[in-house]
ZAVO-578698 format. One line per 3 residues: their letters; for each residue x, z, y of N, C-alpha, C. Coordinates in steps of 0.05 Angstrom, whole numbers. Atoms other than C-alpha are relative to their C-alpha. Example, Ala and Ser with C-alpha at 12.3 -4.5 7.8 and 13.67 -1.06 7.14 Angstrom:
residues 2
as = 18 0 -24 246 156 -90 18 0 24; -16 -1 -24 273 143 -21 -15 14 22
//
This chain:
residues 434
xxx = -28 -8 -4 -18 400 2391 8 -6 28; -11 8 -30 15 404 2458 22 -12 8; -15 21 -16 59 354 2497 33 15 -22
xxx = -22 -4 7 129 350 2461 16 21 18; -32 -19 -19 194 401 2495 18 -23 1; -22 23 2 247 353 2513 24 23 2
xxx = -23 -7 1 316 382 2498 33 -22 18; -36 11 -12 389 356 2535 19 16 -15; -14 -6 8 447 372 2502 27 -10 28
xxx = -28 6 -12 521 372 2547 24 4 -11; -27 0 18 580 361 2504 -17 -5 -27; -2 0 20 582 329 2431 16 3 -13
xxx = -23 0 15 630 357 2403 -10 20 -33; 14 -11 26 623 397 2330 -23 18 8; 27 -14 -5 566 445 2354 -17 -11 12
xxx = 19 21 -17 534 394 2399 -10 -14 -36; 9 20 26 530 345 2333 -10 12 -15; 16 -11 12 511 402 2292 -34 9 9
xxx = 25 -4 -13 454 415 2344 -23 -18 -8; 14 34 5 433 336 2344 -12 1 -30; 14 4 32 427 346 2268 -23 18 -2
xxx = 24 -21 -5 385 407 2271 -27 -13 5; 19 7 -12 338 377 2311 -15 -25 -5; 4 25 9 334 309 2288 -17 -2 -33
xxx = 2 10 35 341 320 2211 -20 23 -5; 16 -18 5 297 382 2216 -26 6 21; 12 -1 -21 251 361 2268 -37 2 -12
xxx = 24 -5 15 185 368 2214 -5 26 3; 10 -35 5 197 443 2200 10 15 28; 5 -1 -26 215 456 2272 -31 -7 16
xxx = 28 9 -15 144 426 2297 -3 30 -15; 14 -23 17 119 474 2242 -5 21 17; -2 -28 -1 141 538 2263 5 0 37
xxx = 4 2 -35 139 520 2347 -15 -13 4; 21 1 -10 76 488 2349 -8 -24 10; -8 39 -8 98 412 2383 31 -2 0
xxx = -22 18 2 153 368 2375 22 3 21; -33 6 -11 226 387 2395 8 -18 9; -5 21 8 247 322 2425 29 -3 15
xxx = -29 3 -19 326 309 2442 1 -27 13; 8 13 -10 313 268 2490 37 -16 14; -24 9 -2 391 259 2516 26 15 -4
xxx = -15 -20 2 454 281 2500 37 -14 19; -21 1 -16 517 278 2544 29 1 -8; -24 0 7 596 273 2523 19 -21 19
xxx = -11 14 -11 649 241 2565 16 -21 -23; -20 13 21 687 203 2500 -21 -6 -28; 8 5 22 637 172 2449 20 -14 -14
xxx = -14 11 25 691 144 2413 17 7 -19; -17 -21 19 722 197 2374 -19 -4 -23; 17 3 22 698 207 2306 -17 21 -3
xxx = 15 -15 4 637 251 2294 -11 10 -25; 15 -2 29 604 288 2235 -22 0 2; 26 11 -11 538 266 2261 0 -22 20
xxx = 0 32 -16 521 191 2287 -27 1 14; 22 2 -18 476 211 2343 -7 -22 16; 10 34 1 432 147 2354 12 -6 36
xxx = -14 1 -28 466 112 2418 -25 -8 21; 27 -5 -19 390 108 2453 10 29 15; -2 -21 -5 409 179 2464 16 12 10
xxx = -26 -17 -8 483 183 2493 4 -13 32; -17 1 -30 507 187 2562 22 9 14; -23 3 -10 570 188 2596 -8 33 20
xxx = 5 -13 -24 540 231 2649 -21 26 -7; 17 -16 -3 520 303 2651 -27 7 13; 12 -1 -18 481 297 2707 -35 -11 -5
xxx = 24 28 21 428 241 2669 -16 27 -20; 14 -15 7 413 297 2630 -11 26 10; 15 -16 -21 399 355 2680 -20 -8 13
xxx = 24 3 -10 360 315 2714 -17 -19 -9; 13 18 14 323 274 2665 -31 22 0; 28 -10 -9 246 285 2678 -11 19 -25
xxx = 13 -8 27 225 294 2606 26 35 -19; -24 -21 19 290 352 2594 -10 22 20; 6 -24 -15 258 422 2603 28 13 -1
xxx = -13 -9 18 314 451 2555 22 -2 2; -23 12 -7 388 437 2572 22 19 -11; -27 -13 18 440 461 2527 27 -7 4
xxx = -28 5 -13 511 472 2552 14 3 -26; -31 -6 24 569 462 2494 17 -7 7; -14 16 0 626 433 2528 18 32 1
xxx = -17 -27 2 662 512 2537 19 -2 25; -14 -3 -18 706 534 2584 -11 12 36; 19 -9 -29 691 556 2660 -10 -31 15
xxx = 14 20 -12 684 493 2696 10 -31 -10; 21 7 -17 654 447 2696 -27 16 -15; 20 -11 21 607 487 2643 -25 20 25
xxx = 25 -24 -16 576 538 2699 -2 -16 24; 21 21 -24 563 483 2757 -12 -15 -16; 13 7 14 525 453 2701 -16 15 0
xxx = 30 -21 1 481 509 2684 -6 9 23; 18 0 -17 472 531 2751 -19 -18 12; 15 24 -13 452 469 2777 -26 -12 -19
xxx = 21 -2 25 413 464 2711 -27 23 15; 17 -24 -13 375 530 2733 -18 -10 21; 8 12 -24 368 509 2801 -24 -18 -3
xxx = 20 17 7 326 460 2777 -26 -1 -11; 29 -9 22 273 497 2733 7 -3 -23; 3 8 24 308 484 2672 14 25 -7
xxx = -8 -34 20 318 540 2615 24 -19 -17; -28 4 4 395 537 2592 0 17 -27; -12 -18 23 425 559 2526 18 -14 -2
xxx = -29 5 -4 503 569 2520 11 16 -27; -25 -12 19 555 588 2471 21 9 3; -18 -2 -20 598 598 2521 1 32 15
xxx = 0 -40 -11 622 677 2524 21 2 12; -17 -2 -16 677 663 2560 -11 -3 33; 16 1 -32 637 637 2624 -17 19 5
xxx = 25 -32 -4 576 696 2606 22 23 11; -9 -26 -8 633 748 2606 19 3 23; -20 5 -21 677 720 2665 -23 -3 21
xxx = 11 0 -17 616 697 2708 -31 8 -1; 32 -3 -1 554 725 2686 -22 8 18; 18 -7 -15 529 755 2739 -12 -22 23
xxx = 10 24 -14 526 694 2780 -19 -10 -9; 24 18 12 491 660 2731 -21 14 -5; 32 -5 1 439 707 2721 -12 17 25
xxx = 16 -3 -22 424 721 2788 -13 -16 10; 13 23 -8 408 647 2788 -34 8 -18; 10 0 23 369 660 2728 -26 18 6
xxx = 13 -25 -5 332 724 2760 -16 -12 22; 18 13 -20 308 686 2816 -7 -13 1; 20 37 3 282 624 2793 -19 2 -31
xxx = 27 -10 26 245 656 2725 7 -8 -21; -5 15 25 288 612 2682 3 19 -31; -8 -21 22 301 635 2610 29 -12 -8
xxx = -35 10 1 379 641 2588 4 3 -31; 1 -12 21 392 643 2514 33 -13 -12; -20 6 12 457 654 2481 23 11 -19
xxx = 0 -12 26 452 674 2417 35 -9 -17; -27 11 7 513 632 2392 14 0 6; -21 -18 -5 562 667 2436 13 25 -16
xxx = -23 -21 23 584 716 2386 -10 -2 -28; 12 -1 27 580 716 2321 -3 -25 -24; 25 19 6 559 646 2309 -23 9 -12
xxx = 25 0 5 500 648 2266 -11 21 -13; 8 -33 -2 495 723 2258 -22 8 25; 16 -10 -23 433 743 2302 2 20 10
xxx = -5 -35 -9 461 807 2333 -11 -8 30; 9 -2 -24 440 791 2403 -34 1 -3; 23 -8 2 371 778 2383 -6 29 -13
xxx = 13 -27 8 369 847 2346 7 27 16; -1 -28 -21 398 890 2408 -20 -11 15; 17 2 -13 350 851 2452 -30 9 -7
xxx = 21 -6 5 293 865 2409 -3 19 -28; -4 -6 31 303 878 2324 5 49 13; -3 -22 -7 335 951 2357 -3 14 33
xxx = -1 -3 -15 307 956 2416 -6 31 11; 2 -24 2 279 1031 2403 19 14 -2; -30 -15 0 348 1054 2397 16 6 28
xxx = -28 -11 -12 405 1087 2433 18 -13 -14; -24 0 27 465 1056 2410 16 11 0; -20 -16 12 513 1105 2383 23 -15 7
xxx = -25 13 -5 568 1052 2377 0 -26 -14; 6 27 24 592 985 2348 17 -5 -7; -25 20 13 649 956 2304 -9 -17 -6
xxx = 1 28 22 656 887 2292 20 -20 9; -25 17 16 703 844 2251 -16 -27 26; 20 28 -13 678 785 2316 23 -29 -2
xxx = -14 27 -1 740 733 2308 8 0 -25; 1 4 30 738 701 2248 41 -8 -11; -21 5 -7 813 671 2269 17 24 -14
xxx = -20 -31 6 846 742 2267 -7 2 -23; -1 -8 22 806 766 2205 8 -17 -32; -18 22 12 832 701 2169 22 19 -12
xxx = -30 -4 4 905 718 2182 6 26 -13; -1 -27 7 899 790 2173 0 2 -25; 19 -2 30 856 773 2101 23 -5 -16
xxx = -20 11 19 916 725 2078 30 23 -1; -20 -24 -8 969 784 2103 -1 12 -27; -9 -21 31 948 832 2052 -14 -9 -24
xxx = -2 17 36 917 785 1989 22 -11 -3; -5 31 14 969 735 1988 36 12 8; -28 -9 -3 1038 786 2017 7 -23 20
xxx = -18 23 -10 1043 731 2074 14 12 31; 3 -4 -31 1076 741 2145 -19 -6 15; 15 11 -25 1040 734 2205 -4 -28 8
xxx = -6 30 2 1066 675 2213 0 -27 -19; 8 16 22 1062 644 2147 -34 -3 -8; 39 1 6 979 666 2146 -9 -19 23
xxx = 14 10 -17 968 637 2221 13 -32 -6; -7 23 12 1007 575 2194 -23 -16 -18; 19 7 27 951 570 2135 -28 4 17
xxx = 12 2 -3 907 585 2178 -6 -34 19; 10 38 -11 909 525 2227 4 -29 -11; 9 19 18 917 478 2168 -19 -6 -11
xxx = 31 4 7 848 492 2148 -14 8 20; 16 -2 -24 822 493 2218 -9 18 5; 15 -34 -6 812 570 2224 12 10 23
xxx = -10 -10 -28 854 568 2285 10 -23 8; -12 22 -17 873 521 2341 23 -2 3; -32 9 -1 941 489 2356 7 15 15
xxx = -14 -33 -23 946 543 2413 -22 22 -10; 20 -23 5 911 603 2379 -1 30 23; -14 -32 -18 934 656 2435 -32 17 5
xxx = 17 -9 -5 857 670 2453 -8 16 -28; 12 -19 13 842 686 2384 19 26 -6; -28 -14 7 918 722 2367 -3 31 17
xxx = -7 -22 -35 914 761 2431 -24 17 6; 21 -24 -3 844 796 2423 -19 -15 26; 13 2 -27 817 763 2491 -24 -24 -22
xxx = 37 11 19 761 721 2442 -22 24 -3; 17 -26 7 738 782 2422 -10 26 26; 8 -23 -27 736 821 2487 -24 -19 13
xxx = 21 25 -12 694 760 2516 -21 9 -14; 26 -3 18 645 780 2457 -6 28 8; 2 -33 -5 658 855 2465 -18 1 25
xxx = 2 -9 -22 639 860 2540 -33 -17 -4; 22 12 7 571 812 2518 -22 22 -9; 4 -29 22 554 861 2466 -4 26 12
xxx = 6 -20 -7 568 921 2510 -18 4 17; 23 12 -28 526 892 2566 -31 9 -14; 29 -3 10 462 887 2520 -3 17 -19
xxx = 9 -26 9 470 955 2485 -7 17 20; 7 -15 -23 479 992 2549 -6 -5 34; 17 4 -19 441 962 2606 19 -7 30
xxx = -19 0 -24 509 950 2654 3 -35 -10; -13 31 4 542 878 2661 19 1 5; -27 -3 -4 603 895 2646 18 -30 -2
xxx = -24 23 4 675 849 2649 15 7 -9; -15 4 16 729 824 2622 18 29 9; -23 -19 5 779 876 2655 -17 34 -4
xxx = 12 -19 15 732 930 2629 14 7 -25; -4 1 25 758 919 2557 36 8 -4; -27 2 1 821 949 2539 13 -26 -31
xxx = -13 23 18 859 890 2494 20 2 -9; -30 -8 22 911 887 2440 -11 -26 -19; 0 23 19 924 828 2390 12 14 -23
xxx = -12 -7 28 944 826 2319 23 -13 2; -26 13 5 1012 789 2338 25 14 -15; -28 -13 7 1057 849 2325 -11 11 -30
xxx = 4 6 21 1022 861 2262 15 -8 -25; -31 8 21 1083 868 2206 -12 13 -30; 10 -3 22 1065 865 2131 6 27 -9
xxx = -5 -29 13 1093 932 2123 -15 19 2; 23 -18 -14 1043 961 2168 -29 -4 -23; 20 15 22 989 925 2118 0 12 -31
xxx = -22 -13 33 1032 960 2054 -10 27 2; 1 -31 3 1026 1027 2089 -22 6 -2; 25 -1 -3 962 1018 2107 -18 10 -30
xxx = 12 1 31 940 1009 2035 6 32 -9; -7 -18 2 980 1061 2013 -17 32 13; 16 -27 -12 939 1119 2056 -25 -12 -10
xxx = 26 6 2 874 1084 2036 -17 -9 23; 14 31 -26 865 1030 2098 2 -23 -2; -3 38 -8 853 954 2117 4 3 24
xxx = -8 12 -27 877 935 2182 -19 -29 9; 20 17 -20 828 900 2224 -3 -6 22; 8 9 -27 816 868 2291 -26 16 6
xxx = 28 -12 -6 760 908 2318 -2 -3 23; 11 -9 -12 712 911 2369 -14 27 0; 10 -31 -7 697 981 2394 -18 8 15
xxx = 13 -5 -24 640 1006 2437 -14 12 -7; 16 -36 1 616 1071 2445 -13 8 23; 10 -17 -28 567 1100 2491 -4 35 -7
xxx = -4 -31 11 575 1172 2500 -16 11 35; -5 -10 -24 539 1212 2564 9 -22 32; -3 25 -19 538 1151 2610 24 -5 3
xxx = -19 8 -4 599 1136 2593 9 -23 -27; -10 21 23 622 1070 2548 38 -3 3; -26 7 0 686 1057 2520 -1 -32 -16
xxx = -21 26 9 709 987 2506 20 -13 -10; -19 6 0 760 962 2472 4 -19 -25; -8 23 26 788 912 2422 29 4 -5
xxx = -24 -11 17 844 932 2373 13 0 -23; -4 -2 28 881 923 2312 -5 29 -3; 2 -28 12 856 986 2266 -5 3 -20
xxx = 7 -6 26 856 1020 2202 -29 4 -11; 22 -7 5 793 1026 2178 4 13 -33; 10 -11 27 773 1060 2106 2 -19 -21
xxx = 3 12 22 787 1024 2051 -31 -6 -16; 31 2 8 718 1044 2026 -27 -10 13; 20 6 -20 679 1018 2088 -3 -27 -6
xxx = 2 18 -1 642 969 2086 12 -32 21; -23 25 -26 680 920 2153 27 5 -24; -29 7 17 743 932 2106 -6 -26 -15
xxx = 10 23 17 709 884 2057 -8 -28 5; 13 34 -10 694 824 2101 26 -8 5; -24 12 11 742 776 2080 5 -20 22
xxx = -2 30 -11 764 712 2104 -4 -9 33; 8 4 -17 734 679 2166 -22 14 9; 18 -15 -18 675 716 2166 -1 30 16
xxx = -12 -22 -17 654 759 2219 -23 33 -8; 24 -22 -2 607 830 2215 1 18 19; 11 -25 -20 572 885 2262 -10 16 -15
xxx = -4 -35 6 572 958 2246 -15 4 27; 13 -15 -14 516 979 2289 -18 29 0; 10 -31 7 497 1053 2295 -32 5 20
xxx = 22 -21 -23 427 1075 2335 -5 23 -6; 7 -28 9 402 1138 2338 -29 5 -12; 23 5 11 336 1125 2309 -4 -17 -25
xxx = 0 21 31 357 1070 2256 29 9 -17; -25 -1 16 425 1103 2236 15 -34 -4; -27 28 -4 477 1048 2216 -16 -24 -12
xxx = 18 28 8 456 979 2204 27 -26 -5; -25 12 4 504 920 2181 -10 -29 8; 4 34 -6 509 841 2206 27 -15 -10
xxx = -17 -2 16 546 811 2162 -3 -38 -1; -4 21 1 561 731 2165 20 -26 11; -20 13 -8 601 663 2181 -8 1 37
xxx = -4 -16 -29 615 675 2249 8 -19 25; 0 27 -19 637 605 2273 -9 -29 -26; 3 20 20 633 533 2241 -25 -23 12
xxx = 19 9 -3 589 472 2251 -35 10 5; 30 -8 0 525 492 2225 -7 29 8; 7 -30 -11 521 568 2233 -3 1 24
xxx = 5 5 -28 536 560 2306 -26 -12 12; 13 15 -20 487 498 2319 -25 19 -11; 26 -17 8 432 546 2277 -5 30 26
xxx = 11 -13 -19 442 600 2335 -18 -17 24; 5 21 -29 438 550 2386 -32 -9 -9; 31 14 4 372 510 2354 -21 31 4
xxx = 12 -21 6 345 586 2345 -13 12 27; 1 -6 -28 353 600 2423 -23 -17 19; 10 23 -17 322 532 2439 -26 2 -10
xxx = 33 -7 17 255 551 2385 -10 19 20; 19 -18 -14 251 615 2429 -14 5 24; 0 21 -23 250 582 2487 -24 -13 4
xxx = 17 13 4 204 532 2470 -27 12 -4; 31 -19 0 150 587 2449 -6 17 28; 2 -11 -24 159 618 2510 -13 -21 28
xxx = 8 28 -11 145 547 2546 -37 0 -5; 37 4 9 79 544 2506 -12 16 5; 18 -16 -8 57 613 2518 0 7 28
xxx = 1 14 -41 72 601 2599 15 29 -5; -23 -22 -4 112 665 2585 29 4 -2; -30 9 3 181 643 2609 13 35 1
xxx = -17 -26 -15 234 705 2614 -18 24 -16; 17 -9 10 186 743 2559 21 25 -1; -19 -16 2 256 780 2541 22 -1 19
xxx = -26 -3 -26 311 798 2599 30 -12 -11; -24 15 11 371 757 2583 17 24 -14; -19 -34 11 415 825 2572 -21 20 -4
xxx = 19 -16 11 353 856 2544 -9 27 19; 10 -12 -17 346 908 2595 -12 -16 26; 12 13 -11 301 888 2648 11 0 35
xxx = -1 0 -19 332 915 2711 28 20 -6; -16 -6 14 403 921 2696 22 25 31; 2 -31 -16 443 990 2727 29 0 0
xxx = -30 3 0 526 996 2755 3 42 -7; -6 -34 2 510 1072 2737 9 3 -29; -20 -8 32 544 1072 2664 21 -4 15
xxx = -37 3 -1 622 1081 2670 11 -13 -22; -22 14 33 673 1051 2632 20 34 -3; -20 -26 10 716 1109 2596 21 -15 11
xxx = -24 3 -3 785 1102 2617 16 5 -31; -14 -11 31 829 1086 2553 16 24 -3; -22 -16 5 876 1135 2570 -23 25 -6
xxx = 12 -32 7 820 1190 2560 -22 -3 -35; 12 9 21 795 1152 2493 18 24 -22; -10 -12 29 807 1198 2423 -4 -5 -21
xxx = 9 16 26 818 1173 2359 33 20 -8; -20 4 27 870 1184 2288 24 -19 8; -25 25 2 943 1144 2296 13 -1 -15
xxx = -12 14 13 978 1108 2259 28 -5 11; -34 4 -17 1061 1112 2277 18 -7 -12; -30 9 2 1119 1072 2261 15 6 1
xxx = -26 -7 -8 1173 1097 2276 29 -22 -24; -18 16 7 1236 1049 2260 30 24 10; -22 -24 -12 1303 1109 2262 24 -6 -25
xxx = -19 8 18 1369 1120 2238 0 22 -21; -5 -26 21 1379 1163 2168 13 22 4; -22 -18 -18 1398 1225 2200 -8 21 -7
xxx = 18 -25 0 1383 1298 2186 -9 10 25; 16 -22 -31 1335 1332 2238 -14 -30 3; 13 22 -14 1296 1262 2251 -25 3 0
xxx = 29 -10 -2 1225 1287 2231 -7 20 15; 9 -20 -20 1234 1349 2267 -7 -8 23; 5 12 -17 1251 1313 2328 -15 -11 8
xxx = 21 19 -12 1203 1266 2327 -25 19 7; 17 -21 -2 1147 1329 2301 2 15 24; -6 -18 -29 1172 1370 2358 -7 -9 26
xxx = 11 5 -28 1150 1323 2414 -21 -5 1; 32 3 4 1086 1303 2385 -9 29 -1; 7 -19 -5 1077 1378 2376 -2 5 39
xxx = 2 -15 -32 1092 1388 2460 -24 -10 6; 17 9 -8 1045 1341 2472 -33 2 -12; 27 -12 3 985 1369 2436 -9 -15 -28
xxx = 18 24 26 979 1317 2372 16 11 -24; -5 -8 29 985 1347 2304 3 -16 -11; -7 20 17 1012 1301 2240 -20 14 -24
xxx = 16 -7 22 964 1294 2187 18 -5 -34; -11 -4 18 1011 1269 2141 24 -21 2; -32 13 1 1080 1232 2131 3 -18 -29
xxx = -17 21 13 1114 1169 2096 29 -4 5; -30 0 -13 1187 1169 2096 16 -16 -26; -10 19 19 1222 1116 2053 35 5 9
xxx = -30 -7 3 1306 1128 2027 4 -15 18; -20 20 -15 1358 1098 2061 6 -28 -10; -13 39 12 1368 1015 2046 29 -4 16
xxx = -16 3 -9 1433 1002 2057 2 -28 18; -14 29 -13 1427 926 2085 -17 -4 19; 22 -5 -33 1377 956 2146 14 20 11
xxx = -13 -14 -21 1401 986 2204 -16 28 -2; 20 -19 -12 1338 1030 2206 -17 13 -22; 27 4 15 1286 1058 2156 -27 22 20
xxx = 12 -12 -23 1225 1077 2176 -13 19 -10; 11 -14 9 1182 1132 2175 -32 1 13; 36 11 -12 1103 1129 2183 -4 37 -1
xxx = 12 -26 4 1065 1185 2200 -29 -11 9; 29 10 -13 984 1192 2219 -9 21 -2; 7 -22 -26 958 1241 2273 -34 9 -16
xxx = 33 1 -4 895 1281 2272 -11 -15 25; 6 6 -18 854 1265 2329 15 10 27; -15 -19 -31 889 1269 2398 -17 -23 20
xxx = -2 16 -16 885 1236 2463 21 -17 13; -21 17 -2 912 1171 2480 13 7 25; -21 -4 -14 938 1189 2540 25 20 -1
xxx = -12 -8 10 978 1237 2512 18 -5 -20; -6 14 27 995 1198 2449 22 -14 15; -21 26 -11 1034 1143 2497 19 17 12
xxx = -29 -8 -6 1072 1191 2530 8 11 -15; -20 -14 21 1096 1231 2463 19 -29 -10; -23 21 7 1121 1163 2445 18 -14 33
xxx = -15 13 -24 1151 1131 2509 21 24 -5; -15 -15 8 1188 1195 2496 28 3 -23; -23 -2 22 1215 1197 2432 3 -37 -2
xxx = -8 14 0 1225 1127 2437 31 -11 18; -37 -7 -13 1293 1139 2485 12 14 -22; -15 -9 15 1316 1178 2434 23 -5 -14
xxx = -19 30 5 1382 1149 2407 -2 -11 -25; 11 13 30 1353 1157 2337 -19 -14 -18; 23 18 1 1304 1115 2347 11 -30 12
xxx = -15 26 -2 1322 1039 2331 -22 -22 11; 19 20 -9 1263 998 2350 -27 17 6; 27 -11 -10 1198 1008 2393 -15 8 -17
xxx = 17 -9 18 1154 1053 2358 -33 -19 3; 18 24 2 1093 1008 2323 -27 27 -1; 23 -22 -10 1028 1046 2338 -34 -13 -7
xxx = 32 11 5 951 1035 2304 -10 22 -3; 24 -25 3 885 1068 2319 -17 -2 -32; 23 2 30 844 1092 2257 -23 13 11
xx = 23 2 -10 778 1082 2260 -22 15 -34; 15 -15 20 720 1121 2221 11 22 -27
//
């Protein structure tokens, strides 16, 4: 058997400790299936005195990141502490060093990636970071390799478990927005400031990951057009049903003709689709190739263990790559020599189905009106909701939903009829998807 791998960990916090366990409590069937002995040699946290759900032995903790970068016996150096810095003068300086890095961290991949893997490109290291989206859904390993014979068509996925929570409790349970994200961060499905997951920018961090290693660019954050589920009103959830949709957080990405579109969005989807059906926290991928047709990834998406199981998974592949002297076997973003010749679509030239609110006063002529400007502008109505007059609302509303148009067109028929004087509140606006 050959010389142990020494592993470093940086940050113990819940995926760090789930790591430690991994490795520790599963360090038999790990030899197994990699050949010699995993060994966590140190692990790093500024505050051992919080409470942990793993009592990683205190031989093994240090105050100091640095103790484990450059500890002789740590090929392996695993970043969990999140955020931009100090997390990426860590791994570069990690790099720098000869050591192979795995992160979880899609906010620093999709804010600074290219830095880091230019480090990465010139020193031979290997980068693995599988447990940036998804948690313990292997979709990066299956665009890097599982579908690597493919074109990809496109991708939806349910990726923040946060949103599809709130969304889930919205239409089982009839709750507000506010009463679901309430329930949600009582059972820890969202942080005391949720705005990253609320606000869609979690999911664009994953999105622009994702789009990177389908289509061979390294794209960014202001690539991704963004939209949250905040404005998200149970009625929209009612109507939804009503036509035969769920309302979902999605990731979008389409390559068409060297051109990708991007985006992350609340959207209707099909009632009958399968992403309608993923409940709760978890997350799924809707991946299309042109050689494998659609394919589904379907699991918990964050959490202790799922997470530290990408992470341990990254550090196995790693490790075989160590043994067979074939570092960098697979290109971090799966293409090998990555190209600024894809475009991003411009949203305004994106086409899809809408979904329209309209909030107006009970008036005769109000459908024409509204019909009549969406007619100038080129977007046909597929069909109409129009609920009586309530007397103890200023407004009622009336839904309608478009064939296919273009959004740039779509925004200005409303910016339009939204001056109107019979129009009482900003028109509420969702794309339908499939």
């Amino acid at each position: 058997m050959s010389n142990p791998i020494g592993v470093g960990l940086i940050g113990a916090g819940t995926i760090g400790c789930g790591v430690a366990r991994l490795l520790l409590e599963s360090r038999e069937l790990l030899t197994q299936r990699v050949g010699t002995p995993l060994n966590l040699v140190k692990v790093a946290d500024i505050d051992w005195e919080r409470d942990r759900t793993f009592n990683i032995p205190e031989d093994l903790r240090t105050t100091e990141a640095e103790e484990v970068i450059n500890h002789p016996e740590v090929s392996i150096v695993v970043e969990l502490i999140g955020g931009i810095e100090p997390a990426k003068s860590f791994i570069i300086e990690a790099l720098n060093k000869g050591k192979h890095v795995v992160t979880a961290n899609k906010a620093l991949l999709a804010e600074s990636g290219k830095e880091i893997l230019d480090v990465v490109m010139r020193d031979g290291a290997d980068l693995g970071f599988e447990a940036s989206v998804a948690g313990g859904i292997p979709i990066i390993l299956a665009l890097r390799e599982g579908l690597v014979a493919n074109r990809i068509v496109g991708m939806y996925g349910i990726i923040n478990g946060t949103a599809n929570f709130i969304l889930t409790k919205m239409e089982d349970e009839n709750l507000s927005f506010n009463e679901a994200l309430s329930q949600a961060q009582a059972l820890g499905y969202a942080e005391a400031d949720p705005t990253l997951d609320i606000n869609g920018t979690d999911a664009a961090h994953k999105a622009v990951l994702l789009a990177s290693l389908a289509y061979g660019r390294l794209f960014q954050l202001p690539d991704v057009h963004v939209e949250g589920i905040e404005e998200i009103d149970i009625r929209d959830i009612r109507y939804a049903q009503e036509m035969g949709y769920t309302i979902k957080l999605l990731a979008i990405i389409k390559g068409e003709q060297e051109q990708v579109e991007i985006r992350v969005h609340p959207a209707l989807v099909p009632s009958q689709h399968t992403l309608s059906k993923v409940k709760g926290a978890f997350n799924a991928i809707y991946v299309e190739g042109d050689a494998v047709g659609p394919t589904m990834f379907y699991g918990k998406g964050a959490g202790e263990m799922p997470t530290a199981s990408a992470v341990v998974s990254d550090i196995v592949a790693i490790a075989r790559n160590i043994l067979s002297g074939a570092s960098r076997r697979t290109a971090p973003f799966s293409y090998r020599n990555l190209s600024n010749g894809v475009k991003v679509k411009p949203m305004s030239e994106v086409e899809s189905r809408y979904y329209m609110r309209f909030s107006v006063l009970d008036k005769p002529g109000v459908l024409s009106s509204i019909a009549g400007i969406l007619g100038n502008h080129g977007i046909s109505i597929e069909s109409v909701i129009q609920k009586g007059h309530q007397t103890h609302r200023e407004s009622v509303p009336v839904v309608m939903m478009t064939h296919h148009a273009i959004e740039e067109h779509v925004q200005k028929a409303l910016k339009e009829i939204d001056k109107l004087p019979i129009v009482v509140h900003p028109t509420v606006l969702i794309r339908v998807e499939g």
